[in-house]
C-alpha positions as CSV (number, residue, x, y, z in Angstrom):
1,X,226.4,108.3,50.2
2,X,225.4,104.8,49.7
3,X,224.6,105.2,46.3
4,X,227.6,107.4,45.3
5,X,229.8,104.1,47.1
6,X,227.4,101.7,44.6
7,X,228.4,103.3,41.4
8,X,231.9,104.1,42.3
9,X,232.5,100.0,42.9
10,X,230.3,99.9,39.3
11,X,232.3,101.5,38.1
12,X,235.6,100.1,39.0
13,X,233.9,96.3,37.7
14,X,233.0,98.1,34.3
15,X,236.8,98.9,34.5
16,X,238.4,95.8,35.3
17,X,236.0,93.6,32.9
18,X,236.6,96.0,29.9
19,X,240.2,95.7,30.8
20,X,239.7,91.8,31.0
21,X,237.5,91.7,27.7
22,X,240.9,93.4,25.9
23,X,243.2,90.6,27.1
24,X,241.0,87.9,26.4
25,X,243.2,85.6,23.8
26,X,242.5,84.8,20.4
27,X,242.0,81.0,20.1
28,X,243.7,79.5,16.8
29,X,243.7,75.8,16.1
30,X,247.2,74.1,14.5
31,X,246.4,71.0,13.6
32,X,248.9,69.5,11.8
33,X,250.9,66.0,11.4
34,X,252.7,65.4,14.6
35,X,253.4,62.1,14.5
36,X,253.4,59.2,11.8
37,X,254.5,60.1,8.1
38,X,254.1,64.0,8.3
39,X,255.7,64.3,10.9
40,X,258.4,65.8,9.5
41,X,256.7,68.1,7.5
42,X,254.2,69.2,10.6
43,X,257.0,69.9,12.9
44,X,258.1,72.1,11.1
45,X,255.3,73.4,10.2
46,X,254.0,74.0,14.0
47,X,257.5,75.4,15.1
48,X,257.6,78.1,12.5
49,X,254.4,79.3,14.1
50,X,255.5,79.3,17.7
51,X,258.3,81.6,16.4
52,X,255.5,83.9,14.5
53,X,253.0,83.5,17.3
54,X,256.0,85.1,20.1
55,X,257.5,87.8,17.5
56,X,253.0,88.7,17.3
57,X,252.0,88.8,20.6
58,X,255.8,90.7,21.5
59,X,253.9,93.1,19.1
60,X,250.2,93.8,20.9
61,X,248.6,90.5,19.3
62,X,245.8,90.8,16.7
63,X,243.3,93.8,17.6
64,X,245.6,93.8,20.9
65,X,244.4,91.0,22.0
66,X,247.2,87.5,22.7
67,X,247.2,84.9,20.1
68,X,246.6,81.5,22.4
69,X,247.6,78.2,20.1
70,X,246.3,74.7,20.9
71,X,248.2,72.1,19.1
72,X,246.6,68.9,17.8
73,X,248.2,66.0,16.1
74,X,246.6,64.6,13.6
75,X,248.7,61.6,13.5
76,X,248.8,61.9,9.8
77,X,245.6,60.3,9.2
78,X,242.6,62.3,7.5
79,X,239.5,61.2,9.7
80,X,241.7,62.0,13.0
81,X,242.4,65.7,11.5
82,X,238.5,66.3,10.5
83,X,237.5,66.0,14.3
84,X,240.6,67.9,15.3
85,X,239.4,70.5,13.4
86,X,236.0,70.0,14.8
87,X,237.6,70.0,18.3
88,X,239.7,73.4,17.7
89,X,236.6,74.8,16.2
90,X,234.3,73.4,19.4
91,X,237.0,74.9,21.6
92,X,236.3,78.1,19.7
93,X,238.8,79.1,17.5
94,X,238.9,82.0,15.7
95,X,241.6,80.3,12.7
96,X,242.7,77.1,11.8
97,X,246.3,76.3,10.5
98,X,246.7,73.0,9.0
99,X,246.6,70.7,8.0
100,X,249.9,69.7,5.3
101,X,249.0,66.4,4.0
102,X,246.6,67.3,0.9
103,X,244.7,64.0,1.8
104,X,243.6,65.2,5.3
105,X,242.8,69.0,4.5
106,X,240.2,67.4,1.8
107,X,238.6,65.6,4.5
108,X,238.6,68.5,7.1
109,X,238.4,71.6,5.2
110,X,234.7,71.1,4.5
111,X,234.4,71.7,8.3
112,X,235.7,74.9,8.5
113,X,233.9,75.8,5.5
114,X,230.6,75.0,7.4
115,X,231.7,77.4,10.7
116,X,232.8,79.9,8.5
117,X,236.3,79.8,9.9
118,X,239.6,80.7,7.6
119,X,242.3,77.9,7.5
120,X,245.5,78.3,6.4
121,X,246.8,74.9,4.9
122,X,250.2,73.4,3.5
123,X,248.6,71.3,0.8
124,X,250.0,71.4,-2.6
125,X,247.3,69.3,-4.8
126,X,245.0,71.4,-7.3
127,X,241.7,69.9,-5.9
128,X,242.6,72.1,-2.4
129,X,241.6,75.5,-4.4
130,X,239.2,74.0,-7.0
131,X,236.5,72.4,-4.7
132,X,235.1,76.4,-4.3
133,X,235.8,76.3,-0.3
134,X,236.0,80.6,0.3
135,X,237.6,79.8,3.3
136,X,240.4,78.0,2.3
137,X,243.7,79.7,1.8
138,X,247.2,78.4,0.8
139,X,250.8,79.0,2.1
140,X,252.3,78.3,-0.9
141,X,251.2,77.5,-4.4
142,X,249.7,74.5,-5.7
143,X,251.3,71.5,-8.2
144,X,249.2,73.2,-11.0
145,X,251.1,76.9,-10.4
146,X,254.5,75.0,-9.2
147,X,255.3,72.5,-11.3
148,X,254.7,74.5,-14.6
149,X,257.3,76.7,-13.6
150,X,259.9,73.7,-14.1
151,X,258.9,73.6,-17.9
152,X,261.8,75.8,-19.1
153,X,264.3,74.1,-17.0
154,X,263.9,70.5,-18.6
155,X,263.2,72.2,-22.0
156,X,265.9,74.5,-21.9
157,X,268.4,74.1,-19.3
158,X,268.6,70.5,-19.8
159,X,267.2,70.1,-23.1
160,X,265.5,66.8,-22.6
161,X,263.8,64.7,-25.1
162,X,262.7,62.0,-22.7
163,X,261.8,62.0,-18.8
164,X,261.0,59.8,-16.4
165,X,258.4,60.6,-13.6
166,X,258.7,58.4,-10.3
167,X,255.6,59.7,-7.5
168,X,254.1,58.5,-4.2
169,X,250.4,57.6,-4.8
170,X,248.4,60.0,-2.5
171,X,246.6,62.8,-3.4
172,X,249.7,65.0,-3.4
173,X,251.5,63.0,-5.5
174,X,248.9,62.5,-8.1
175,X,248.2,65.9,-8.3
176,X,252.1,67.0,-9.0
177,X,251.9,63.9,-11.2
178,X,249.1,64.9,-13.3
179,X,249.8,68.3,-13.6
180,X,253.7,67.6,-14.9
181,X,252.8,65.0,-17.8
182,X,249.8,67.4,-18.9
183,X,252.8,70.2,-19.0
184,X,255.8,67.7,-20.8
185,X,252.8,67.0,-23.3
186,X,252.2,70.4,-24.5
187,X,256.4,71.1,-24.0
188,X,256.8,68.1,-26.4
189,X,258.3,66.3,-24.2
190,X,258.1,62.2,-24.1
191,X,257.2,60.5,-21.0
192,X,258.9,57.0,-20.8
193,X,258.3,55.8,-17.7
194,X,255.7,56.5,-14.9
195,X,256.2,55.4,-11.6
196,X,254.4,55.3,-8.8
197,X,255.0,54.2,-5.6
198,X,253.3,53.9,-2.6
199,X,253.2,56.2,1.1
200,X,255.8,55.1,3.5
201,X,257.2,52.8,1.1
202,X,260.6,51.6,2.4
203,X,262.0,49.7,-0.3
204,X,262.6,51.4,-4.1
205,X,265.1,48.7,-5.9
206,X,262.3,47.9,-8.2
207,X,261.7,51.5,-9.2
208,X,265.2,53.0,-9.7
209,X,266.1,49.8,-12.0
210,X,262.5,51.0,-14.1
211,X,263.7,54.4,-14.3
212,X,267.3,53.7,-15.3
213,X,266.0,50.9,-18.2
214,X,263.9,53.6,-19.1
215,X,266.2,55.9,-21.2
216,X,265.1,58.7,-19.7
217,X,267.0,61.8,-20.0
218,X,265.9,63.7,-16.3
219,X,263.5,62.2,-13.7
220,X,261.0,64.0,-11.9
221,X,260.5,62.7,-8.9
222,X,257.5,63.9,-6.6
223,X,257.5,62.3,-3.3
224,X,256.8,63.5,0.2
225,X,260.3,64.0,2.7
226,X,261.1,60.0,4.2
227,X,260.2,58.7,0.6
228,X,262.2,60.8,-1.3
229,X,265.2,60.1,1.2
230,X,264.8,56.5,0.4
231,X,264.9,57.0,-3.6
232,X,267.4,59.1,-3.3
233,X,269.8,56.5,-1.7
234,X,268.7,53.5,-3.6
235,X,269.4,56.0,-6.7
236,X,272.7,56.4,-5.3
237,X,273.1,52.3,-4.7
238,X,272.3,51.6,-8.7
239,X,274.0,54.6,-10.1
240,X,271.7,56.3,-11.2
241,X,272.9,58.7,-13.8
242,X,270.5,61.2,-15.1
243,X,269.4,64.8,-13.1
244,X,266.9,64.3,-10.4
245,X,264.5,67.0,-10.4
246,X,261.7,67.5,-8.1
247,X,259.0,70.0,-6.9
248,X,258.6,71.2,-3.4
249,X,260.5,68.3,-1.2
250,X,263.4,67.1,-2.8
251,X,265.6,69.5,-1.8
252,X,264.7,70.1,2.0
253,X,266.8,70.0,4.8
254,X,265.5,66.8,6.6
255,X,265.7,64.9,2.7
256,X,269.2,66.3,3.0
257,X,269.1,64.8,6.6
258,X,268.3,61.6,6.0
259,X,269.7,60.6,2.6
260,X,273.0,62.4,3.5
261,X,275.5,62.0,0.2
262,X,272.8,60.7,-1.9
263,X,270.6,64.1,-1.9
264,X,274.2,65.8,-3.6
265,X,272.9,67.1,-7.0
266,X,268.9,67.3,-6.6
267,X,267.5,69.8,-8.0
268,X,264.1,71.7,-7.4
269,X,261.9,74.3,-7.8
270,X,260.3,75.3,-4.5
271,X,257.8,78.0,-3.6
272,X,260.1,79.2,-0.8
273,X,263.3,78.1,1.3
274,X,265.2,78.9,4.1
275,X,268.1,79.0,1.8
276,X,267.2,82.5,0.2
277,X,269.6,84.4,2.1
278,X,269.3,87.7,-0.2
279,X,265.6,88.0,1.0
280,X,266.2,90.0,4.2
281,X,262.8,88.4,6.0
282,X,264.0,84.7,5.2
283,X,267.7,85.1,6.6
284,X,266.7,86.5,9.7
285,X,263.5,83.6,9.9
286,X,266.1,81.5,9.3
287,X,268.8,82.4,12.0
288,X,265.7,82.6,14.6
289,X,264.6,79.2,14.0
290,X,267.9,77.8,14.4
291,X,269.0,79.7,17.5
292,X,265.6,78.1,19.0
293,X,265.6,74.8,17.4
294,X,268.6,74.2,16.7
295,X,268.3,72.9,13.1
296,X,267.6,74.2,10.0
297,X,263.8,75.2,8.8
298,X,262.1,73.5,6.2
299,X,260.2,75.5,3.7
300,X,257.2,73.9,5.7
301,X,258.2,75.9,8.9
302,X,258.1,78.5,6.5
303,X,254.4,78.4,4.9
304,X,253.4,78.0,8.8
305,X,255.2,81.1,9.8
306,X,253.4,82.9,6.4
307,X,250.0,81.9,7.7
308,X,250.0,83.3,10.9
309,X,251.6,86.4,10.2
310,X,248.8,86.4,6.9
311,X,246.4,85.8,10.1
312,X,247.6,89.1,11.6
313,X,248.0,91.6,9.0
314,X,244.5,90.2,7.3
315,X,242.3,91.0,10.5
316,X,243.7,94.0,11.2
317,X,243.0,95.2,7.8
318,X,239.3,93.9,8.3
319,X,239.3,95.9,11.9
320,X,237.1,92.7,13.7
321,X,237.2,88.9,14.1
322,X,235.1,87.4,11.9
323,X,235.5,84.7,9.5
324,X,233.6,85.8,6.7
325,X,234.8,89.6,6.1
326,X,238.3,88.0,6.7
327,X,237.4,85.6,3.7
328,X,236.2,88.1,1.6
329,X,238.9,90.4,2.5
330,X,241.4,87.8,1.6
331,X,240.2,87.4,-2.3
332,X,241.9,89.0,-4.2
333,X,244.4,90.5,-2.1
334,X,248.0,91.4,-2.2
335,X,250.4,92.1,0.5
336,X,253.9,93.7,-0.5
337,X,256.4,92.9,1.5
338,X,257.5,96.4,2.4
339,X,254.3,97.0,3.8
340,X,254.3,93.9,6.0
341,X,257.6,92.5,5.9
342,X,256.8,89.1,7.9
343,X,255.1,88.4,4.9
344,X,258.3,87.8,3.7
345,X,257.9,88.0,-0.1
346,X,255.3,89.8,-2.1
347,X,252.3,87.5,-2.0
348,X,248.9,87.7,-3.6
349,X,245.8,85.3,-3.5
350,X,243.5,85.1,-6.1
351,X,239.5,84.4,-5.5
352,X,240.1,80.6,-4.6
353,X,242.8,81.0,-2.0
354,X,245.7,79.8,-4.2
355,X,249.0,82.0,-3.7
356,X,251.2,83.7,-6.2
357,X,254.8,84.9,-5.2
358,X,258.1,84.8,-6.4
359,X,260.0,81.3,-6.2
360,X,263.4,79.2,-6.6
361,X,265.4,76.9,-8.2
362,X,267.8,75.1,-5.8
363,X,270.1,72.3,-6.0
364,X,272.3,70.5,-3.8
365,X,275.9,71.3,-3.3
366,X,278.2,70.4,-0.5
367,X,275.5,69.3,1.8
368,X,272.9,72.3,1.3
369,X,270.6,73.5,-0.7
370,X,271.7,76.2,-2.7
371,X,269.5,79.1,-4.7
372,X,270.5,78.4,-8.2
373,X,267.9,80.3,-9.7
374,X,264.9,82.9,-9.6
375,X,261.6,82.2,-10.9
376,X,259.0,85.3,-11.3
377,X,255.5,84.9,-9.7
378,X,252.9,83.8,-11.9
């Protein structure tokens, strides 16, 4: 009788810790630019995955298990986000996503690398893909698949001869930078005036009156969010005449924000915006994020919302958590978005994480950013 009662309450543990075991959450690490000059772009980028991270666990979770997120702010400074990443990874984390700023996921991605743990990233500059980190993956595509894709707009649309290029001197910046002389070079296309200017520069008289002398016929300008407010209003203050064309930032709802009348007219090419309304996936992203937050998304809320979702659908395909068949499952891959519509667009990776999907052309009218345009994936 005894020993009937002793495996009966056996049992009933084995139960309850099985049970227990199936619940257990799935640790990710965001780490991402909370505060100081990415701020902007890390809000955003951490609120588009609170909305993914409810809409998956409302669905089961990953494997049925709850996604659990620990948030760490990297206060925009690359050392601070390599032992954030270290921390997240320490506290056991199954997925990093972060960091924006290409400067900082340099510094940290090596870490994941070495704990073989996939990281999702914002980060725009070529070197992200083409340091050979397998576990690296992107949430958009990089200045040398972006910026090409602008080519037949100065050629063509607005048939310039000369063009000006006025970037912000970090590792973003000099990778859009590079990559769009390298492209008006082989377009035949004269660069007359290069400026650069520096992160969390606040005053841009000196540059705008450069640009202007330079008789440019467009100006690319390749800034992150608060410095491309700030040229856009000092363009405003001096006139300046010719288009403004950027890549990625120029065009986002807190540029708009903060340069108010002065953003009316930018133009850019972006790998994705909340502005898409014809894509089904991005209105609906879009009315849930501003029912929540009360403001509109930046593509950067997005790329975050992309990576967890990617997160999701990736492990399931694999069938168990671990880092390197996820990797390896990733390579190569392609998702259609009728299979796993909160991929949003059909999205590929090739073998170095960098993403191919369809993007836009957008300008601003009235206040908003408006899709003026389709551009194939490539």
């Amino acid at each position: 009788m005894y020993s009937k009662f002793v495996l009966a309450v056996s049992a009933a543990l084995l139960t309850l810790v099985g049970a227990a075991q199936a619940q257990e959450a799935v640790e990710i690490g965001v780490v991402v630019e909370l505060s100081g000059a990415g701020a902007p772009a890390g809000t955003n980028w951490r609120d588009g995955i609170r909305i993914a991270v409810e809409e998956i666990n409302a669905e089961g979770g990953i494997l049925g298990k709850p996604v659990k997120v620990t948030e760490y702010d990297t206060q925009t400074d690359p050392q601070i986000s390599r032992a954030l990443v270290q921390k997240a990874i320490d506290g056991r984390a199954y997925a990093i996503w972060g960091t924006i700023y290409s400067g900082s996921t340099l510094v940290n991605m090596l870490v994941a690398q070495q704990n073989s743990v996939p990281q999702f990233v914002g980060s725009e500059a070529p070197t992200i893909v083409e340091k050979g980190n397998p576990f690296v993956f992107r949430t958009s595509s990089g200045a040398q698949k972006g910026v090409p894709a602008l080519v037949p707009y100065f050629k063509d649309t607005l048939k310039a001869k000369k063009v000006g290029v006025a970037w912000v001197n970090n590792e973003f910046g000099r990778g859009g930078r590079n990559v769009f002389i390298a492209e008006m070079k082989k377009a035949g296309i004269e660069v007359v005036a290069d400026v650069p200017s520096e992160q969390a520069q606040t005053d841009y008289a000196s540059d705008v009156s450069k640009l202007k002398q330079s008789g440019a016929d467009a100006v690319f300008v390749y800034m992150n969010q608060e410095e491309s407010a700030r040229f856009l209003i000092e363009a405003k203050k001096q006139d300046l005449s010719m288009p403004l064309v950027g890549e990625v930032t120029l065009t986002e709802a807190k540029v708009i924000e903060l340069a108010g009348p002065a953003a009316e007219g930018a133009i850019a090419h972006v790998g994705i915006t909340a502005t898409a309304d014809q894509v089904e996936g991005i209105a609906a992203f879009r009315e849930k994020f501003v029912k929540t937050f009360k403001r509109v998304p930046t593509h950067d809320a997005i790329k975050g919302y992309i990576g967890a979702w990617t997160t999701k659908y990736v492990t399931e395909l694999v069938g168990k958590f671990d880092g390197e068949a996820f990797s390896e499952k990733m390579h190569g891959l392609c998702l259609p978005a009728t299979k796993y519509p909160r991929i949003l667009l059909d999205t590929c990776w090739d073998n170095r994480g960098e993403m191919s999907r369809p993007s836009f052309m957008v300008q601003v009218r009235n206040g908003s950013p408006v899709v003026i345009g389709t551009v194939p994936a490539n």
